[in-house]
N, C-alpha and C positions, 0 to 999 in steps of 0.2 A: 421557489426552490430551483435552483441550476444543477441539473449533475452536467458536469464532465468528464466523459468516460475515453479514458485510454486504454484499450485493451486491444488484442491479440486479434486478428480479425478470423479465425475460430473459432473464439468465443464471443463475438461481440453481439451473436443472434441467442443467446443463454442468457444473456447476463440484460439486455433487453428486456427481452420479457419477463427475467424476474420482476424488473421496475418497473414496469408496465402495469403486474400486477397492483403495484402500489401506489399506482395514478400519478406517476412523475414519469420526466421524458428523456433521453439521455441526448443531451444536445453536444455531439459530436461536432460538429461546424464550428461552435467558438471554441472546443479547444484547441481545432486545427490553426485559427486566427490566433491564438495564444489569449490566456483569459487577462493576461497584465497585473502589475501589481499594484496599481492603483483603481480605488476605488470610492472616487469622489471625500476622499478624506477617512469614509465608517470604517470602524473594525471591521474586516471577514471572519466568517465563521466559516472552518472549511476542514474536512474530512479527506481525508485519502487515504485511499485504500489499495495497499502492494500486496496484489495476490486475491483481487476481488472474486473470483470464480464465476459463481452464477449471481453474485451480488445479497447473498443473506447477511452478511456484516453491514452491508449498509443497514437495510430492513433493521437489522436490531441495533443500529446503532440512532436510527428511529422510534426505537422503541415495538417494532410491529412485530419481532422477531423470537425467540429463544435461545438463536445461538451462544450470546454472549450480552451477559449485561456488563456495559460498558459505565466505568465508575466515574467519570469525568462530571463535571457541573460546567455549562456556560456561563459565560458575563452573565451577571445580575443584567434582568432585565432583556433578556435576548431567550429564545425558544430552539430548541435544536431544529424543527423541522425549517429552519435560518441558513442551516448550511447547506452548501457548496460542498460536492460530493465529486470525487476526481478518480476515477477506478482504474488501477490499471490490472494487468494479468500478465505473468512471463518475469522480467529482470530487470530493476530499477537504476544498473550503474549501467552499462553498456548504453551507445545512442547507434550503432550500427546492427544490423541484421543478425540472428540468434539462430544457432541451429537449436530446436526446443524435442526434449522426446516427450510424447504423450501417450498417454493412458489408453489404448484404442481408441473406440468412440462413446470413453466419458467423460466427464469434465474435469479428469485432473492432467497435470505434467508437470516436468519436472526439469532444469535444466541442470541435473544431476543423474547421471545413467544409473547409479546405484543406490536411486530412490526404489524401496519397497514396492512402491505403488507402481513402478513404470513396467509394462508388462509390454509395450509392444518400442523395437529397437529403430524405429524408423525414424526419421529425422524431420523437423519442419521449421523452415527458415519462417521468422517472423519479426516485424519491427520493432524497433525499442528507444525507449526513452532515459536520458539521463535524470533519474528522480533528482538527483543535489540541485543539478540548473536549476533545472523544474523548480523546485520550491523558490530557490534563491531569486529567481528569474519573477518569478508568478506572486512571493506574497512578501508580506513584509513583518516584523518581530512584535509590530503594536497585532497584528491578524490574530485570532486564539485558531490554530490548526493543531490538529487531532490526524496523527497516524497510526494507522496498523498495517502491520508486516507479518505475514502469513507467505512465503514465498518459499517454503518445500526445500530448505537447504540454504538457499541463496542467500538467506541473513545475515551468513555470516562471512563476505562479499560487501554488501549493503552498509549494514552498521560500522564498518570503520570508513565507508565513503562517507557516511552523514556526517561523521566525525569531524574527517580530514576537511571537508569541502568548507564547511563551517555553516552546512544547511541548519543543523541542529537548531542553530541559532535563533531559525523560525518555528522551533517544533513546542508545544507545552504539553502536549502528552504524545507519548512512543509505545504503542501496545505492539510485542514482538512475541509471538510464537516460537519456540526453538525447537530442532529437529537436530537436537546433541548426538545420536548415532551414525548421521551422516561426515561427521566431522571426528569419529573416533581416531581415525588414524593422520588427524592435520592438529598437534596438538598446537603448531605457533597458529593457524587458522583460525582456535580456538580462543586462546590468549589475548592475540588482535581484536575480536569482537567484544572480549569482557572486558575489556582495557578501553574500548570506546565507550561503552554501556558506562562503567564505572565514573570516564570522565564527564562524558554527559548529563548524569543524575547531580554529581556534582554541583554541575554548571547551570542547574534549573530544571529539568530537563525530565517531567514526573513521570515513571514505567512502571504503572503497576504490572500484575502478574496478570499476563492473557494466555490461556491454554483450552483453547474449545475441545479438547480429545478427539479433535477431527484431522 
């Protein structure tokens, strides 16, 4: 098993030792290297995960977990604990530096100031990755790649990137959390992201319903 974790350097001693707990290792160094999108020919089996936190989506999408049972089936013949785990934490379109507000010192933020949850206003610059490359760049349409999007607002930002970029293209399933109150008053904000969703499902493109109530 490979995780690749990109995350927030914040949280990258949280979300650690969650996996740790689970006797896997988060091999930072080859996502730095770039993991590439070939791989000697085999399908990838590959999870990613926008808005990893302390890393329990992964855990249950292990199966170890109870956050969330995840409804997906692998190729015949392949095992989940097969995949390539890729976490990141913070905002999936931006590839420049983020001012991010957080929670004090709990494990959430949000880089939406009028998230519920944001209770302290201070600001913290932190790295970022463009997820569309990323996918487009790292895997290829024959790969079965599995994402979820838990990202406190920012989805609806995200889902019309995956759109546009034509990442989509590599996704076979898209578990997306929505946080529809943060968007009451951006109704084209709103429209934009249904209007991706809709094309995408479309287009192959399976979403079931993910709502952890967290």
């Amino acid at each position: 098993m490979h995780i690749i974790a990109a995350v927030a350097a914040l949280l990258l001693v949280a979300i650690t030792f969650e996996l740790i707990k689970v006797e896997h290792i988060v091999d930072v160094a080859r996502y730095r290297a770039g993991a590439g999108a070939s791989n000697n020919g085999k399908q990838r089996l590959v999870f990613i995960d926008l808005g990893a936190n302390r890393g329990d989506s992964y855990e249950a999408m292990l199966g170890l977990g109870s956050k969330f049972n995840f409804s997906y089936a692998v190729p015949p013949g392949r095992l989940p604990k097969e995949m390539e785990a890729h976490l990141f934490e913070a905002n999936g379109v931006f590839d420049k530096p983020l001012k991010f507000r957080q929670n004090k010192d709990f494990w959430g933020s949000s880089l939406l100031s009028n998230h519920p949850d944001v209770t302290a206003q201070d600001k913290v610059d932190l790295p970022a990755v463009n997820i569309g490359r990323f996918i487009l760049q790292n895997f290829r349409a024959e790969d079965f790649v599995v994402v979820k999007m838990d990202i406190e607002g920012a989805e609806y930002d995200v889902v019309p990137h995956l759109y546009s970029t034509g990442a989509y293209t590599i996704i076979d399933y898209l578990y997306i959390e929505w946080h529809k109150p943060l968007v009451d008053n951006e109704p084209a904000k709103a429209a934009a992201a249904k209007n991706a969703v809709d094309q995408m499902e479309k287009l192959g493109v399976h979403m079931p319903v993910y709502d952890t109530n967290a």
